[in-house]
Structures are given as C-alpha cells and as structure tokens.
N, C-alpha and C positions, 0 to 999 in steps of 0.2 A: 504494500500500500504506500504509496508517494507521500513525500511529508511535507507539509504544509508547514507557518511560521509557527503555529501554536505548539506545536508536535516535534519540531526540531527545536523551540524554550524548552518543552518539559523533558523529551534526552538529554538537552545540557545540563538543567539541574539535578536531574538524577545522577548525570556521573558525578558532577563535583559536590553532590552528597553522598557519593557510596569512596568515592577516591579522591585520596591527596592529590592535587594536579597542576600541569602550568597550562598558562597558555596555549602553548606550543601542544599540547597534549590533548589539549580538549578542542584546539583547532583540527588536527589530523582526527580525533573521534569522529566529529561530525562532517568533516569532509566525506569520510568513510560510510558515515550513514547516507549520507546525500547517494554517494555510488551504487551502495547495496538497492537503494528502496525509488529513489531519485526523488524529484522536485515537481510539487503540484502549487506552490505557490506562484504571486505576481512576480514580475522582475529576477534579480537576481536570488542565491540563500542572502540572508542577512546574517550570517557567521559571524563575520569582524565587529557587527554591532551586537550579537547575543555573547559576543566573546567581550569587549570592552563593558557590558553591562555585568558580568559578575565578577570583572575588577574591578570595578566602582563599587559594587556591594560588598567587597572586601572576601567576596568565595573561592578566588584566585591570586595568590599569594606569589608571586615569580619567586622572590627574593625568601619567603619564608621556605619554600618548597626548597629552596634550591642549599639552603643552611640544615633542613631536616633530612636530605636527602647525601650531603654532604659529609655529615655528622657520621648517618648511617653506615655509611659505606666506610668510614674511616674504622667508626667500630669492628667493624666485620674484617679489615684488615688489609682493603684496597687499598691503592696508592695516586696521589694528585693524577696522575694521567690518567686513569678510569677513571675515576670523580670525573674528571673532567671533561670526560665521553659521554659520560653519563647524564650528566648535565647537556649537553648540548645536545644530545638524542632527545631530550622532554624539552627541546624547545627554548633554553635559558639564554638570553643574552649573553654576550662577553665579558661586559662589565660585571654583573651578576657572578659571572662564574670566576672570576678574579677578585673580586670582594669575599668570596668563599675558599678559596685557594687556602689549603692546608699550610699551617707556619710549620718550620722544623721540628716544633717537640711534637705537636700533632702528627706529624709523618714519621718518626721515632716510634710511637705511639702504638701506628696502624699497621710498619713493619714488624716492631715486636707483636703485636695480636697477633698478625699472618703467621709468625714462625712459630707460636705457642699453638695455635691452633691445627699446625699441619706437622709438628714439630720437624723444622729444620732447628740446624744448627745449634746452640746449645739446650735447647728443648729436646733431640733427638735421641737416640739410645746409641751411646758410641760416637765414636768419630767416623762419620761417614770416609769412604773412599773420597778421589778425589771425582769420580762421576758424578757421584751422587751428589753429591755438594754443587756440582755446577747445574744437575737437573734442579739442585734447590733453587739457584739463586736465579735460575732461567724464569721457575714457577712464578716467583718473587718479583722479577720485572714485568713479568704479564699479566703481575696483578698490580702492575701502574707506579711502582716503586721506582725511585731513584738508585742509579748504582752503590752512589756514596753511603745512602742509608742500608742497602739491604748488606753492603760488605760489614757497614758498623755494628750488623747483629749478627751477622756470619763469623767475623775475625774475635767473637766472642767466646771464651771459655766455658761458662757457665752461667747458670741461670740468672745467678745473683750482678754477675759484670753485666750480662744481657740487660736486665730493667736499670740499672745506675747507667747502662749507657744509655738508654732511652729517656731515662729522666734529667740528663744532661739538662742545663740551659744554658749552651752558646748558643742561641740561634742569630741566625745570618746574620 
C-alpha cells in the first residue's frame, strides 16, 4: 500500500520511539520505505521536512547519539577508526564525529578492554609464539586501534603493568 504524508509521520515516529537514531539513519529508513511501498502522496516525500521536525522536537539527537554510540563502542573495546566508521555509517557529521574522537587515556582504555576480553597479551595464558602475537595485534588494529596503543598493551608483562599503563596520563 503507497504511503501517503500521514503514514510516512507515523513510520518516522515509531522508529525514533523504538530506536536510538540520527538523522542520517532515519533518512535512509524512510527513503527505504518510500522504495519498498512507494508514494501516493502530492508532490515530492516530505522526508527532509518530517526529518528536521523531530530535530526541532529534540527526538533526534546527532550529537547525543553520536557521544552514546561512541562511549559504547569504546567500552566494548573498538578503537577511534571504527568509532569512526561507525559514526559516519549513521549519518554523523564530521565535526560531530571529531568532537567525539576518543582522547588517549580513552583509547588506553578501549585497547586494554579488547585485550582483556579476547585475552591477548598479558591477559593470555603464556607467552604467545611470535605468530600468534602478530595475529593478536593484526585482530587489535581491525578493531580500529592505533599501532602505538595496541604495542603499549602488547610490550606488557603482566596484568598489573597492562592497567598502570593504560591508566597513564600523558596524553598528547
């Protein structure tokens, strides 16, 4: 059934009440619904105007979305260059996503979670060969990490030097 203006308001607001979202995200939804069902209203969709009306009501957050989404992923152990993909997949501006850009002890931070949680390096059992250690530190950069940080939790002895170097504060 083709959707009309009233019917493509009430999909919009159902997704940015069921989902965190940007812009960018809930423009590609409903572009998507236009394709699947198509368009029975006048003129063109009014997307850019049902899109600027739930930034004006505060139900689209660029900036909050993109600090929650940023947060996230750092918890979980990614590294700025995924954040950073990431972000720009949902649509985030540039500036946006450099105002979110992880500081050093944050990426310390995100590198220690990843090696805790996959146990490389001194989280592991033994001292890896030297394969396995560069499959470590390969997993480590594909998950968006800097060389400099993932070496700083690899050239790590033990658990205890691993979190004091992560807790460091020289940053940049």
């Amino acid at each position: 059934m083709p959707l009309d203006r009233a019917r493509l308001e009430e999909l919009a607001l159902a997704y940015v009440a069921r989902f965190a979202t940007s812009a960018g995200k809930l423009e590609r939804y409903l572009q998507r619904k236009l394709r699947e069902r198509g368009w029975d209203g006048e003129g063109q969709p009014p997307v850019p105007a049902i899109i600027a009306r739930h930034v004006e009501l505060g139900y689209i957050d660029d900036a909050g979305f993109a600090r929650a989404k940023a947060g996230s992923l750092l918890r979980r152990g990614y590294g700025p260059r995924r954040i950073g993909q990431a972000l720009g997949e949902a649509g985030i501006a540039e500036p946006i996503r450099q105002d979110v850009r992880p500081g050093a002890a944050a990426r310390r931070q995100a590198v220690l979670a990843l090696a805790r949680k996959r146990r490389f390096g001194p989280f592991g059992t033994g001292t890896p060969d030297p394969a396995r250690r560069e499959k470590q530190i390969a997993a480590m950069l594909r998950a968006g990490h800097m060389l400099a940080d993932v070496r700083g939790v690899m050239d790590t002895r033990s658990v205890a030097e691993a979190e004091s170097w992560a807790a460091a504060e020289d940053d940049e």
